[in-house]
FIVEX-910156 format. One record per residue (C-alpha): residue in three letters; x, y, z. Coordinates in steps of 0.1 Angstrom, whole numbers, padded with zeros to 4 digits, always signed. Layout:
N
ALAXYZ...
END
This chain:
624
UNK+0415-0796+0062UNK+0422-0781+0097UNK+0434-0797+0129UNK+0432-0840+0134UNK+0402-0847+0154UNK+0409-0860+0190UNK+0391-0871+0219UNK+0402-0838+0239UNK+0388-0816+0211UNK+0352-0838+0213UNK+0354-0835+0252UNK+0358-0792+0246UNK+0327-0795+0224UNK+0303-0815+0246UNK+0316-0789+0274UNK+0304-0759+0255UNK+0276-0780+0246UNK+0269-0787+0287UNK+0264-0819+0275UNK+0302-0829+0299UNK+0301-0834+0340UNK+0334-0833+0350UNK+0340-0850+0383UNK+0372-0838+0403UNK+0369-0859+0436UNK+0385-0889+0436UNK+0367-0918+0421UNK+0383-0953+0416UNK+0385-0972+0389UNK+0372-1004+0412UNK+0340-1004+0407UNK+0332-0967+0417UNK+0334-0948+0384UNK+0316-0979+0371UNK+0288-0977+0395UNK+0282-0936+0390UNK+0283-0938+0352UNK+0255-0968+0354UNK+0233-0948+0374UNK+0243-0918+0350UNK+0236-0941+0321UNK+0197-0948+0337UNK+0192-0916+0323UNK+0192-0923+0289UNK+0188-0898+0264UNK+0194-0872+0300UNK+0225-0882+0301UNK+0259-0866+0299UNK+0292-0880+0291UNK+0313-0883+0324UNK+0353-0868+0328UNK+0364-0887+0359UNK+0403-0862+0363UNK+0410-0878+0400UNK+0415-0918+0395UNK+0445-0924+0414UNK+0464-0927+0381UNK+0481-0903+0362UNK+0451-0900+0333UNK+0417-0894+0340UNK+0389-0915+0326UNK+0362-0906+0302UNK+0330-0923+0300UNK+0295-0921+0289UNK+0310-0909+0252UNK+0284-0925+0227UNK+0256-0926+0255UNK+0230-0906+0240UNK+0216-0903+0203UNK+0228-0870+0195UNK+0260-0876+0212UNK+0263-0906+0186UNK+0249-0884+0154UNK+0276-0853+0168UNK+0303-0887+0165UNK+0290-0895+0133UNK+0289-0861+0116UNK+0252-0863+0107UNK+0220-0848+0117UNK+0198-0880+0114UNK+0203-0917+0107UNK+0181-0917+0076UNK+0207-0896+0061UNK+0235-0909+0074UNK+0221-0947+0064UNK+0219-0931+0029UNK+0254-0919+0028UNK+0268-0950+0040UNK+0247-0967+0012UNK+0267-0949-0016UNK+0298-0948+0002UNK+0299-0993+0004UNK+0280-0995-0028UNK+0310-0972-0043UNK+0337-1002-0033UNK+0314-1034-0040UNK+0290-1025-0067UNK+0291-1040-0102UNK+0280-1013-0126UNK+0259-1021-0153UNK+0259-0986-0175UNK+0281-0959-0183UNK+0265-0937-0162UNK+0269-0953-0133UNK+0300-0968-0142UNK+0310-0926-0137UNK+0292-0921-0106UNK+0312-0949-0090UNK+0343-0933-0108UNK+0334-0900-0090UNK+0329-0915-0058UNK+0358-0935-0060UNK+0377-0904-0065UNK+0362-0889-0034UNK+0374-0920-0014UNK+0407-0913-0027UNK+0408-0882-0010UNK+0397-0896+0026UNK+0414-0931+0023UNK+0439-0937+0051UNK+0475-0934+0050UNK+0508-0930+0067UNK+0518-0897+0085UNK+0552-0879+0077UNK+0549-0862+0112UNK+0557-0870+0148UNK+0523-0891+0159UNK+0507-0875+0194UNK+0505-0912+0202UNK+0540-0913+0209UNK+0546-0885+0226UNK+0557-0900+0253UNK+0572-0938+0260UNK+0564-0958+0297UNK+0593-0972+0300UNK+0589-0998+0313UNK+0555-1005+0298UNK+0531-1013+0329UNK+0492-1017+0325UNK+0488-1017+0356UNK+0491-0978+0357UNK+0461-0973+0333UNK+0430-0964+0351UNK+0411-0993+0335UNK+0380-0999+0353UNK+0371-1035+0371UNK+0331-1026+0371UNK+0315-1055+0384UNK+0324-1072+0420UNK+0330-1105+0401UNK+0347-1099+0375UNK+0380-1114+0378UNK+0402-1081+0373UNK+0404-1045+0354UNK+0396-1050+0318UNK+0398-1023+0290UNK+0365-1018+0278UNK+0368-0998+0247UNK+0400-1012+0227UNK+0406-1007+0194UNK+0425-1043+0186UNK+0445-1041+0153UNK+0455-1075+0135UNK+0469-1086+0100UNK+0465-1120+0083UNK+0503-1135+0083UNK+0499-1142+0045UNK+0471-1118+0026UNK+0481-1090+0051UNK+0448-1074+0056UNK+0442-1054+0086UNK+0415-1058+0107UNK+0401-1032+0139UNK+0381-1050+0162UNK+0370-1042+0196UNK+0372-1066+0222UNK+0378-1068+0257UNK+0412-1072+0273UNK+0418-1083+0309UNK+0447-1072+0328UNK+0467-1098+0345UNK+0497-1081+0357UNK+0520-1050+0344UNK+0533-1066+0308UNK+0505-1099+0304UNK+0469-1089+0294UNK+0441-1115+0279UNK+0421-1110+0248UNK+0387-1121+0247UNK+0376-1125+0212UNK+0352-1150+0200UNK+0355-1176+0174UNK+0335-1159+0149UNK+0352-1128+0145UNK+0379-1114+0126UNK+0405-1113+0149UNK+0404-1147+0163UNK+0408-1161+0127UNK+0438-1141+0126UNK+0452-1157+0157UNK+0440-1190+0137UNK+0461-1184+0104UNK+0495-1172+0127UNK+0491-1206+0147UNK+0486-1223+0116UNK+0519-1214+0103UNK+0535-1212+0140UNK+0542-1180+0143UNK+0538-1153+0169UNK+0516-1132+0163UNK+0518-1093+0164UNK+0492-1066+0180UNK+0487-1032+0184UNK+0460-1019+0206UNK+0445-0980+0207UNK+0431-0963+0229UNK+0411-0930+0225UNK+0412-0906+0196UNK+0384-0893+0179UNK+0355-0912+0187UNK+0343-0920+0154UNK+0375-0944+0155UNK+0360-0968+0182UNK+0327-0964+0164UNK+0344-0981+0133UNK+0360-1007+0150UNK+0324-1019+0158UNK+0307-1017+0125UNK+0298-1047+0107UNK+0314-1036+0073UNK+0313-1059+0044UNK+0348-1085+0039UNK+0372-1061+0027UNK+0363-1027+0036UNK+0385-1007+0057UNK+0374-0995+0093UNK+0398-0962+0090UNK+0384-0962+0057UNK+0350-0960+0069UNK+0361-0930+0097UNK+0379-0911+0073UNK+0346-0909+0047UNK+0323-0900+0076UNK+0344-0877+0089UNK+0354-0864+0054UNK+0393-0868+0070UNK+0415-0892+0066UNK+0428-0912+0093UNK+0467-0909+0094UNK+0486-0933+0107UNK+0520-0942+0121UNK+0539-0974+0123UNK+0543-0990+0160UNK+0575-0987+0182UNK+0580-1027+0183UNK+0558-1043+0163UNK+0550-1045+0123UNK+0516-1029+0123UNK+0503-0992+0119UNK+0483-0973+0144UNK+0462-0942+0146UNK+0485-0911+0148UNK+0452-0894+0168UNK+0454-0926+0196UNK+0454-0912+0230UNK+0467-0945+0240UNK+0491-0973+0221UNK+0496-1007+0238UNK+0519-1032+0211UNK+0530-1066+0215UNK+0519-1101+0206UNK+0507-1136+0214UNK+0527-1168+0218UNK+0502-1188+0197UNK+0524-1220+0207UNK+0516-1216+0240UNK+0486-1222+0263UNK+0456-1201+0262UNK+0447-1187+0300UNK+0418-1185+0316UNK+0400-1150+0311UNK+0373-1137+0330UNK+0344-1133+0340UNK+0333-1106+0335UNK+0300-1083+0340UNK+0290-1086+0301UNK+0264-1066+0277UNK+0240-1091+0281UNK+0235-1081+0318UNK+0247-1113+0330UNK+0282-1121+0335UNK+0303-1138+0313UNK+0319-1170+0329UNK+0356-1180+0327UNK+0366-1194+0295UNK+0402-1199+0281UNK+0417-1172+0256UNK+0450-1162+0245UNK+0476-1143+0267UNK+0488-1109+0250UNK+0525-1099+0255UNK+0532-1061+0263UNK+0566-1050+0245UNK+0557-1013+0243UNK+0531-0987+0257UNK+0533-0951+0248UNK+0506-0920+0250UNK+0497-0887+0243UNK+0509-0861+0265UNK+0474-0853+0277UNK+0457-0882+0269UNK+0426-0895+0278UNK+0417-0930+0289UNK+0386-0940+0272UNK+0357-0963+0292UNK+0323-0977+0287UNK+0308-1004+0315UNK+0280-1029+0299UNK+0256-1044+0324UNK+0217-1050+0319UNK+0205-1025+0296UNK+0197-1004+0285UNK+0236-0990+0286UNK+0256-0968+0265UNK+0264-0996+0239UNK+0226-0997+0236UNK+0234-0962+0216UNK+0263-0979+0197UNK+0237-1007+0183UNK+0212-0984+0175UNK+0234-0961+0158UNK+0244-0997+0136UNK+0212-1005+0132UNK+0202-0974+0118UNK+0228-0972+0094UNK+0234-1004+0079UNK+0190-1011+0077UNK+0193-1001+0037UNK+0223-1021+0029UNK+0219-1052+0047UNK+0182-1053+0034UNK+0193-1046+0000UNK+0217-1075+0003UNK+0196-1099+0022UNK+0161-1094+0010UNK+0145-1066-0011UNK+0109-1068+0008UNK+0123-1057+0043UNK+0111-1026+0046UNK+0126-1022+0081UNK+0139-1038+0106UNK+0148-1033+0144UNK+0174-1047+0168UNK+0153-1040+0201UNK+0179-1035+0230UNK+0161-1053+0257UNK+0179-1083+0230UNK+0210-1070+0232UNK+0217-1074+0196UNK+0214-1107+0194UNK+0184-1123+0212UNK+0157-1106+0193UNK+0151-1090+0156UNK+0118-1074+0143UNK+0113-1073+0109UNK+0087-1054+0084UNK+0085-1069+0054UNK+0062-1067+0015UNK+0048-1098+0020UNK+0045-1114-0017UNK+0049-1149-0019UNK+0037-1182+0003UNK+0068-1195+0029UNK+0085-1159+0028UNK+0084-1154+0063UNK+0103-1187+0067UNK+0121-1181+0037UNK+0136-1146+0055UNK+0142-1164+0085UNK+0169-1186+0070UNK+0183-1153+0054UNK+0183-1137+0090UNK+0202-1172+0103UNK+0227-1175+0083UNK+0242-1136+0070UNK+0269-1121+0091UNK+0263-1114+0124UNK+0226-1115+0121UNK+0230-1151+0120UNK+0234-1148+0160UNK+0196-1140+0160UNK+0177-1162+0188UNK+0144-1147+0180UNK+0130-1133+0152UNK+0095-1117+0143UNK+0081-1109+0114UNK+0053-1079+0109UNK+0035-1063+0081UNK+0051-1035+0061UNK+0027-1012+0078UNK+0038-1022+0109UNK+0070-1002+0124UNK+0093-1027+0136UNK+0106-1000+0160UNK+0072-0990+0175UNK+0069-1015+0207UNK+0034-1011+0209UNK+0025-1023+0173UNK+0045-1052+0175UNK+0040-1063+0204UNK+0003-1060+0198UNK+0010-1083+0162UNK+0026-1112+0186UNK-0003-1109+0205UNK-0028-1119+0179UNK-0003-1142+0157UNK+0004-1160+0189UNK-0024-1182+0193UNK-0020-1197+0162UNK+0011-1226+0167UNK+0013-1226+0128UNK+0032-1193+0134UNK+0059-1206+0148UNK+0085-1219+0134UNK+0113-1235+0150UNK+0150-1237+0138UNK+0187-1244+0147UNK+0218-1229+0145UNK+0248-1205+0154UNK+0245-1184+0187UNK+0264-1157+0199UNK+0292-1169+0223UNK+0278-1150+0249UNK+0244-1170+0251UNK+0238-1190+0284UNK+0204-1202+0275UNK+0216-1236+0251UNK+0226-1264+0264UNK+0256-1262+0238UNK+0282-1235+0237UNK+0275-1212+0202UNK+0248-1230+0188UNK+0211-1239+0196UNK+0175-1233+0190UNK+0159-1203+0171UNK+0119-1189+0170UNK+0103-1173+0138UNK+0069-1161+0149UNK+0051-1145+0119UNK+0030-1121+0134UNK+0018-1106+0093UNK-0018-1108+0084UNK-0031-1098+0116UNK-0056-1064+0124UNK-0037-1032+0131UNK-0045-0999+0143UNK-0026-0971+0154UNK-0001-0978+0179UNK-0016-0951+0198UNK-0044-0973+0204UNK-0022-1003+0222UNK-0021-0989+0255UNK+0001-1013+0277UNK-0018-1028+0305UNK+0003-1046+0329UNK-0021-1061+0363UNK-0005-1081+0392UNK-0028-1102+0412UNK-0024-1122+0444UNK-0034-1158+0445UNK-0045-1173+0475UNK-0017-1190+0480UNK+0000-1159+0480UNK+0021-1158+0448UNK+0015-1126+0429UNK+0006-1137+0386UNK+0009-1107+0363UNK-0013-1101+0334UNK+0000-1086+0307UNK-0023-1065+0279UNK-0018-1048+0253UNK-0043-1027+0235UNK-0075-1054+0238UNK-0056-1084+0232UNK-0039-1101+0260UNK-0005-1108+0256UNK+0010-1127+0286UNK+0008-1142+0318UNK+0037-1141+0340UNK+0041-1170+0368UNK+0064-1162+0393UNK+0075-1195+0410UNK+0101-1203+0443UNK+0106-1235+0422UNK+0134-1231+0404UNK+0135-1273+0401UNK+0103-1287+0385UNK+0104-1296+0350UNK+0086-1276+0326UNK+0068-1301+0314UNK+0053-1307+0347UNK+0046-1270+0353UNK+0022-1269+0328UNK+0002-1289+0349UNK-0005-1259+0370UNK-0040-1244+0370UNK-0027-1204+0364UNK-0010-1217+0334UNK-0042-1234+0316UNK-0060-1206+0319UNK-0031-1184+0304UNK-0028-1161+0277UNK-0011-1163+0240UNK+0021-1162+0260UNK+0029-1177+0294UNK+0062-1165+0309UNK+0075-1188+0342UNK+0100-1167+0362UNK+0118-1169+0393UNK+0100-1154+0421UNK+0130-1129+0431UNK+0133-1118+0391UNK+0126-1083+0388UNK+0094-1093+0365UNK+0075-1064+0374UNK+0088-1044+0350UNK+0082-1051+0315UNK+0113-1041+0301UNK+0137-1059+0323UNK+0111-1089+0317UNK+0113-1090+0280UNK+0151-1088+0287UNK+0157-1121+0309UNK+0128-1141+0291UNK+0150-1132+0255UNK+0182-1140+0277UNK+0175-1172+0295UNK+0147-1191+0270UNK+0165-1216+0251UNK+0137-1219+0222UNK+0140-1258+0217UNK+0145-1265+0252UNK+0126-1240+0273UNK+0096-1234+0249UNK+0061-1257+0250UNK+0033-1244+0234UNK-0005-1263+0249UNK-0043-1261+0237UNK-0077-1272+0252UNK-0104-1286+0234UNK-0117-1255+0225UNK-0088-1247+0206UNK-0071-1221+0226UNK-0032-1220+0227UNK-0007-1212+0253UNK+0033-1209+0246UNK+0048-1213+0275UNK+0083-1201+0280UNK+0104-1211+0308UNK+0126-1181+0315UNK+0136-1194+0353UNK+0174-1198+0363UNK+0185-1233+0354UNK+0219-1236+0374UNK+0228-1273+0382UNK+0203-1287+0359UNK+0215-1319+0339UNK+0223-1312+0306UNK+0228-1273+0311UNK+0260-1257+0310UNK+0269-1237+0344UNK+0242-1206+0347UNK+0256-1170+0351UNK+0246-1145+0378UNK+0230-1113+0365UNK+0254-1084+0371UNK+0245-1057+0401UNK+0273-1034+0427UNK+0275-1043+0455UNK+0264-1027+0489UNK+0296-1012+0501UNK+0301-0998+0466UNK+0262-0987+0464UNK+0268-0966+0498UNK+0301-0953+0490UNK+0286-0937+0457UNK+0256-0926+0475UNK+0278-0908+0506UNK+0296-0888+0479UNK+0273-0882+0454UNK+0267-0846+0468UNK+0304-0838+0460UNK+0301-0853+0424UNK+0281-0824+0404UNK+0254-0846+0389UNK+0222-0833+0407UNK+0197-0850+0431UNK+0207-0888+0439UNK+0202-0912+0412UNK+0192-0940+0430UNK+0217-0974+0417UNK+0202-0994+0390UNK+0214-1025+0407UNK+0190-1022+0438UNK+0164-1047+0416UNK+0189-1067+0407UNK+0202-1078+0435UNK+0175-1098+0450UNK+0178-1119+0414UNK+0213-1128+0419UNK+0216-1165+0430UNK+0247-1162+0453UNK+0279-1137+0452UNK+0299-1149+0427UNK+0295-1147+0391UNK+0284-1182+0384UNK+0246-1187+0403UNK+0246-1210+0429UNK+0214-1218+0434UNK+0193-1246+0418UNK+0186-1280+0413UNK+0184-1311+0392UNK+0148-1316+0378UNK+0152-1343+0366
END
């Protein structure tokens, strides 16, 4: 089956590809290679991945991996993400189906078979990912990036965490972030709702300690896995070694009682004290474009780190997006739209993750509408399976509506959205990375069922987005979209008032369908980066207050302002932006980096938003 994939053999192809920059002045890992591979990372689809080989360490840093679409489909062995949806279809509905003939009772047989074939297992050789042993194990000499000036320290970005239950023994791979506190002490951040922190549960349950094993690198398709959102039961290396039609071999760890990936560029082992106290991790710059705020997690133990010879340390930074885990949720998206609407609901006909939402803030789907209440009906469906049940906002089109084409859907909130029997409020889990509620993981949700309403072709929704100057010299943005309006935006300097009393204003009764109140420094000139704080910092049952006039005209208003030292709101994070010594420094040696004329930094807009330095906002005031 030829040679084990690795991360040096993808970084040879996207070279020959000239799809590589590699960078040989020095960069550090303090927020410079951060602040180059954002502004590389404005590019989009542009792009190129990014080979930092002078950190100040002994291993370069690679970057910028999954941050295009074809970078992602080369990952994923496919051409398109129809057909790759379609082969991960048959490849889950080979381990969880319940055939009901003999002829598919052999098709499962047969693909079962094939899975056989590609199923992990342990290697018999000498793994590359302990070639060599750092003895003693330091963290500190990894070129792990700090990528935000308030974050609290270096973090690894793109960690594959491995876990086991203490008494079922199933694995689990999971990706999240670890901070660095000093050469053998790291914190995990995982939230409460995922796999990994139950296993931390279960170990302190029985009060024992509880062993890890953390890769780095390797193909990757690994890291890819470690973020899919694969049915109970199903195997991330499972999952690699079918797309790759490979399996992945593994190795068992120098000090702990777990197996690793042979391929890993990097292996970090040890474990957590789950008797002791948990230590306070963070913040840090987070892929909702705000930061994260200190919160308490539990302290990893270092007993062993050992590495390829020439391995490859393995980055990504996440900021305001759209970043290169924008690619990674697409690519999800993509491929698990035909199971996840086969097992949630057999009238989506498509449905979109939009990344100004970050995954979580906003889904759009298309749906056969049948029956009376099915809009509602999906809703509860959406809020309450798997992660989708994160969802803040949902909206719900017309199967001939394309959940992914902005323009037409934007165009169906537009009409839906003077009529308040369209929206439908509810309440529930939140991701743990949601500022807006007043409560930490849970709050209010949105339906707005935007089906029934005229459509056209998208080409004919031409976005028209005004500013005009009041005279009392605030600007108020109008915001069109085909010949509907959509939205007025109201910038204000009060970032105090009550909403409630805002609505008093004469700019806002005279609004359209939607009335958006932002801060007056928010960067809500640009309708991207508006859609993106209004999802981020509108807590639907707080922050949403929908008015009409006698002549039957409606307005929602939506309160997207800061709300830092309010009463009743939990403290406010600062968006994320460089800072102006690092902004120079990149822009004095960009000539010497190899990536063209000057990409100008991506935090430039930003900053004027951020309410103070650190990475909690400072600015604000009780209204009440």
């Amino acid at each position: 089956m030829g040679k084990t994939p690795s991360l040096q053999d993808f970084l040879h192809k996207l070279d020959r590809q000239n799809d590589l920059a590699r960078i040989d002045c020095h960069c550090a890992p303090t927020l410079e290679i951060g602040e180059i591979a954002h502004r590389a990372m404005s590019q989009t689809e542009k792009s190129k991945a990014l080979l930092f080989t002078n950190t100040g360490t002994p291993f370069p840093v690679a970057i910028n991996l999954y941050g295009s679409s074809r970078r992602m489909l080369q990952i994923l062995r496919h051409a398109s993400f129809n057909t790759l949806a379609e082969h991960i279809e048959t490849f889950i509905d080979s381990l969880t189906a319940q055939p009901t003939n003999i002829r598919k009772r052999l098709a499962v047989v047969s693909q079962l078979a094939r899975v056989a074939k590609i199923a992990p297992r342990r290697s018999r050789r000498a793994a590359p990912c302990q070639q060599i042993s750092m003895n003693p194990p330091d963290l500190t000499l990894l070129p792990a990036l700090k990528c935000w000036p308030a974050d609290a320290a270096p973090f690894l970005t793109l960690p594959m965490v491995i876990t086991e239950h203490p008494e079922t023994h199933t694995h689990n791979v999971g990706m999240y972030r670890i901070q660095i506190i000093n050469s053998r002490t790291a914190a995990l951040h995982w939230h409460i709702h995922k796999t990994g922190a139950a296993h931390y549960r279960a170990h302190r349950a029985l009060g024992k300690p509880m062993p890890i094993a953390v890769a780095l690198g390797g193909d990757p398709l690994l890291g890819y896995c470690a973020t899919a959102p694969l049915p109970e039961g199903i195997d991330e290396w499972l999952l690699a070694g079918f797309l790759r039609n490979r399996r992945v071999l593994l190795s068992k760890a120098k000090t702990v009682p777990l197996l690793v990936p042979a391929e890993a560029d990097f292996i970090i082992e040890g474990y957590v004290d789950t008797s002791a106290p948990l230590f306070l991790e963070g913040p840090f710059g987070d892929h909702t474009g705000f930061y994260s705020l200190a919160d308490h997690y539990p302290t990893f133990h270092v007993t062993a780190i050992t590495h390829r010879r020439d391995a490859i340390f393995p980055a990504t930074i996440v900021g305001i997006p759209p970043m290169e885990d924008a690619n990674i949720a697409l690519a999800t998206e993509r491929i698990f739209n035909v199971p996840l609407r086969k097992t949630l609901a057999p009238e989506i006909t498509s449905f979109a993750l939009p990344s100004a939402g970050v995954a979580h803030n906003l889904a759009i789907a298309s749906v056969k509408s049948v029956y009376p209440a099915q809009a509602e009906r999906l809703a509860n469906l959406f809020w309450s399976t798997g992660q989708l049940m994160f969802t803040k906002f949902l909206l719900v089109v017309d199967e001939t509506v394309d959940p992914h084409d902005w323009r037409a859907t934007l165009h169906a909130a537009a009409c839906a959205a003077s009529n308040a029997t369209r929206f439908h409020y509810g309440y529930g889990p939140l991701d743990a990375l949601d500022h807006s509620s007043p409560k930490a993981c849970e709050g209010g949700k949105l339906l707005l069922d935007a089906r029934g309403v005229p459509t056209s072709s998208s080409a004919a929704y031409q976005l028209d987005y005004q500013h005009q100057t009041q005279p009392n010299g605030m600007d108020i943005g109008t915001i069109r979209i085909g010949k509907v309006e959509l939205a007025t935006i109201v910038p204000t300097k009060d970032c105090a008032t009550p909403l409630a009393e805002l609505t008093a204003e004469q700019p806002v009764r005279r609004a359209a369908p939607f009335t958006i109140v932002v801060d007056a420094s928010a960067p809500w000139r640009n309708p991207y980066l508006l859609l993106w704080l209004t999802l981020a910092n509108c807590a639907p049952d707080v922050d949403m207050l929908t008015l009409g006039d006698a002549n039957g005209k409606r307005t929602t208003i939506c309160d997207a302002r800061m709300k830092s030292g309010w009463e009743g709101r939990r403290p406010w994070p600062n968006p994320v932006a460089s800072d102006l010594s690092t902004i120079n420094a990149v822009d004095g040696k960009w000539a010497s980096l190899g990536l063209g004329p000057l990409i100008p930094s991506p935090s430039l807009p930003i900053r004027g938003y951020q309410n103070g330095q650190g990475a909690e906002a400072s600015r604000g005031n009780d209204p009440n």
